[in-house]
C-alpha positions, 0 to 999 in steps of 0.5 A: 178524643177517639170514643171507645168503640170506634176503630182508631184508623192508621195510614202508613208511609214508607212500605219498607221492612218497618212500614211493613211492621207497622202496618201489621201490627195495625192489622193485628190490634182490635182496636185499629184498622189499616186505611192505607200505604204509601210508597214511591215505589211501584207496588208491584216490586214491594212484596205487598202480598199480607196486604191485598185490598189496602188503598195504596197511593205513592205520594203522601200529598195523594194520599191526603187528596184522597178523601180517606178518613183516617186518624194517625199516620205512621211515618216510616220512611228514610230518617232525613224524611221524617221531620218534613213528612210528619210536619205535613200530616199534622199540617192536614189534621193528623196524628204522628207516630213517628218512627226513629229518629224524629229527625236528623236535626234539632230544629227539624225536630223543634218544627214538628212540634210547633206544628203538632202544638198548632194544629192540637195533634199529638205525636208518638216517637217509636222507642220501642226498647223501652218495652223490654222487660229488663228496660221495664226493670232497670227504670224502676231501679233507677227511679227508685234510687236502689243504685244509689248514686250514679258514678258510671254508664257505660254502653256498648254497642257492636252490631254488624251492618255490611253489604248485604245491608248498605245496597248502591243507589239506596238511601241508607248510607247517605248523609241527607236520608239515612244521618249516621250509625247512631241515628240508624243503628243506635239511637234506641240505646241512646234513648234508653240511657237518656230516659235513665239518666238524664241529659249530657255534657262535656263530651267527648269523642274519637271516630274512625270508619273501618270497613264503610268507606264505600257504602257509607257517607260517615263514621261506623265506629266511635269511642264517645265520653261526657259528664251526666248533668245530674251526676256521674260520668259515661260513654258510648263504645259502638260500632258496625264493622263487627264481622258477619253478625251482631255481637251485643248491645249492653249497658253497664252500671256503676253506683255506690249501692250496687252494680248492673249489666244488661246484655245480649245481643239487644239489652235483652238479658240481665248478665249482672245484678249486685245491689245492696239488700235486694233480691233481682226478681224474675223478669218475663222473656224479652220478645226476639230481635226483628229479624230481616234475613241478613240482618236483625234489628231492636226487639220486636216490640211494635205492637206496644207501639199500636196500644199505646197509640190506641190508648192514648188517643182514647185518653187511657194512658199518654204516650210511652215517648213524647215528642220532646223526649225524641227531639231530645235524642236528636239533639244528643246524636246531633251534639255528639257528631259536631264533635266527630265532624271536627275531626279528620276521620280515618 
């Protein structure tokens, strides 16, 4: 337990535009402090300006060597790096906040949180989304029951991912470090809809890539149907190929007391809300999308990340997404795509 009026000190991997997030949202939390960065790359070609006078090392196995004290380290790297990456800094004592996904497998995830349950440290998985206010709302509605009981999910998602995003010799992708479109792109929304509604079976799919064939190792596009276990039925419509800029994320639902769509371009607003005796209430602004020049991302909402690190590791509060919820996720992706990796992609 970190006392009070210490500082909790974070070290971040990965110098990228997420690491970059997180080390600033670290230096705008008064209660935390930067200790260090760590990238393979020179420093010189990172664009490192905001963060002058930060010690910068270019291997974890430097940074830990370096006899740095410090009590979190902020796994932002490549997804196929995660799992080892995290498994490491817990090995030599540390907490995890991991970014998404936790892994890109299961039992990489599995072995995360064996190391993290030997060494008694915790880890934190980055889902973000769940702090946006119509997410913040739809869980209470669900947990409430005002819906009834669930017969449809559906989620959709269309996003724009081209060129200017899948750069040659980069990692995103690649099989080994970047996974697939629903581990990058949409593995927030899968969350959301897990964390609403529970665990899935009997799925189902179809899977094309429309507009990747030379930028990326996978699929961009799917149709993917499954049964809820605790009832009711659902699907994920996504894809990447949607010209020049996002179109929406949305979430549809179906129950025998009422209806919701959340929508916009990131689940961000409320489109529809129809429930049995039940005024919708007004709901603060969602923060905007993190914006990255030529593409957007989920909602810009790392800083709740930082607090609820800070917060727990001072035994405030406990972790908004435990280690379990992000390996099950994982094992979601990874489930659906043994589907996709059966078929003949087109």
């Amino acid at each position: 337990m970190i006392k009070n009026d210490q500082k909790v000190k974070f070290a971040v991997i990965g110098c990228g535009h997420i690491g970059k997030r997180h080390a600033t949202m670290v230096q705008r939390n008064e209660e935390s402090e930067l200790i260090a960065m760590v990238d393979i790359r020179p420093k010189s070609e990172l664009a490192m300006e905001d963060f002058e006078g930060v010690p910068f090392f270019n291997s974890i196995e430097e940074l830990m060597e370096s006899g740095l004290e410090y009590d979190v380290v902020n796994v932002c790297s490549p997804n196929g790096l995660h799992s080892d990456q995290a498994k490491l800094a817990l090995e030599y004592g540390h907490h995890v906040v991991c970014e998404k996904p936790m892994g890109l497998s299961k039992d990489g995830c599995e072995s995360v949180i064996y190391t993290a349950l030997q060494h008694s440290k915790q880890v934190f998985c980055v889902m973000q989304n769940r702090y946006s206010p119509p997410s913040v709302w739809i869980k209470d509605v669900i947990e409430n029951q005002l819906l009834g009981d669930i017969f449809m999910v559906q989620l959709n998602c269309y996003w724009n991912r081209d060129d200017r995003y899948y750069k040659k010799g980069g990692w995103k992708g690649t099989t080994e470090l970047d996974g697939g479109t629903l581990f990058t792109q949409f593995s927030h929304f899968i969350d959301i809809m897990y964390w609403l509604f529970g665990d899935i079976s009997n799925i189902q799919g179809k899977f094309a890539d429309f507009t990747h064939k030379d930028s990326t190792d996978f699929e961009d596009s799917g149709f993917v149907s499954f049964d809820f276990i605790k009832g009711g039925m659902g699907s994920i419509n996504y894809s990447t190929a949607v010209w020049d800029s996002n179109l929406e994320s949305s979430m549809t639902i179906i129950g025998s007391k009422g209806s919701v769509k959340i929508g916009g371009q990131y689940m961000n607003e409320i489109e529809h809300c129809h429930i049995e005796n039940y005024d919708m209430p007004v709901l603060p602004p969602s923060n905007p999308a993190n914006d990255y020049g030529t593409y957007k991302g989920s909602a810009a909402n790392h800083h709740y990340i930082i607090e609820n690190v800070v917060d727990s590791l001072k035994g405030r509060k406990k972790p908004t997404t435990n280690a379990l919820e992000g390996l099950k996720v994982v094992e979601i992706i990874e489930r659906i795509y043994a589907v996709r990796n059966k078929q003949h992609i087109k």
